[in-house]
N, C-alpha and C positions, 0 to 999 in steps of 0.2 A: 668829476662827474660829466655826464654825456653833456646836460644842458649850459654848460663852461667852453664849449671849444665852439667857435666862431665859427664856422665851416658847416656844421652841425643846424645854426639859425638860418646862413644861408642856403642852405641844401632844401632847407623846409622854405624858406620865402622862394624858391623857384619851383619848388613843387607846388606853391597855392597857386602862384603864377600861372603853371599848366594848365593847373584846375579850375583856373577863368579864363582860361582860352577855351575850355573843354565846355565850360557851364558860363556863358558871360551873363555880366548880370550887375560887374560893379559891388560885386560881394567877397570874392576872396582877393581881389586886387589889394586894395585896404591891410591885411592880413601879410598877404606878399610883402609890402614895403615896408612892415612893420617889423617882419623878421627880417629881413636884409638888412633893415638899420640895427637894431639888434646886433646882429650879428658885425656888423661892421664895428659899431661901438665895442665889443670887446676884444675884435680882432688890435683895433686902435691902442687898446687899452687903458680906455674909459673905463670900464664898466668891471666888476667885479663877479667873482662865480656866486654870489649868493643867488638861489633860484625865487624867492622874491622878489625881489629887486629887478631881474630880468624881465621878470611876468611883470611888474609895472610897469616899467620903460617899454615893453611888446605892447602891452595895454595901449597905453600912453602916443606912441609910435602909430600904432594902427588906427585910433580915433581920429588922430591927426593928419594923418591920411587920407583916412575915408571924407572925412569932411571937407578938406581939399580937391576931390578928388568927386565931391557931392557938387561945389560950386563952379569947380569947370567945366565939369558933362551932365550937370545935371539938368533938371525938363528946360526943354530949349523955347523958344518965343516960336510962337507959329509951330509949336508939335498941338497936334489934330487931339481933342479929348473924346476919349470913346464913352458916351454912355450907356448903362448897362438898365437906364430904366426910364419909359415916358411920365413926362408931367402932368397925362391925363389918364393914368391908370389910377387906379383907386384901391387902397391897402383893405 
């Protein structure tokens, strides 16, 4: 099956890649590095073609990324907070 050949996860983790160079946002980054390991895990021969099992490890990969990925760029000290409503307006 397609979702068994390593090459396949990678080709998709540098396509998300693109598509947060294209759309940044700190959204498909997460996704990127989730399929590259992915994919590398079965190039390795880690990881088996069951397509469960993929999708959790992708799951699992990708979480753990974003959240890594949350605590190093995420809001910086001294970023400016924009508000979107005065304290003396009246609902």
């Amino acid at each position: 099956m397609i979702w068994s050949l390593w090459w396949v996860w990678v080709a998709g983790g540098f396509a998300l890649g693109i598509l947060e160079v294209l759309m940044p946002g700190y959204i498909f980054v997460g996704f990127a590095i989730g399929a590259a390991l992915t994919g590398a895990l079965i190039g390795l021969g880690v990881m088996g073609p069951s397509l469960p099992t993929l999708l959790v490890v992708f799951a699992l990969a990708s979480l753990a990324a974003w959240a890594v990925l949350r605590r190093a760029f995420g809001v910086r000290q001294g970023q400016v907070k924009i508000w979107d409503r005065d304290i003396n307006d009246q609902n």
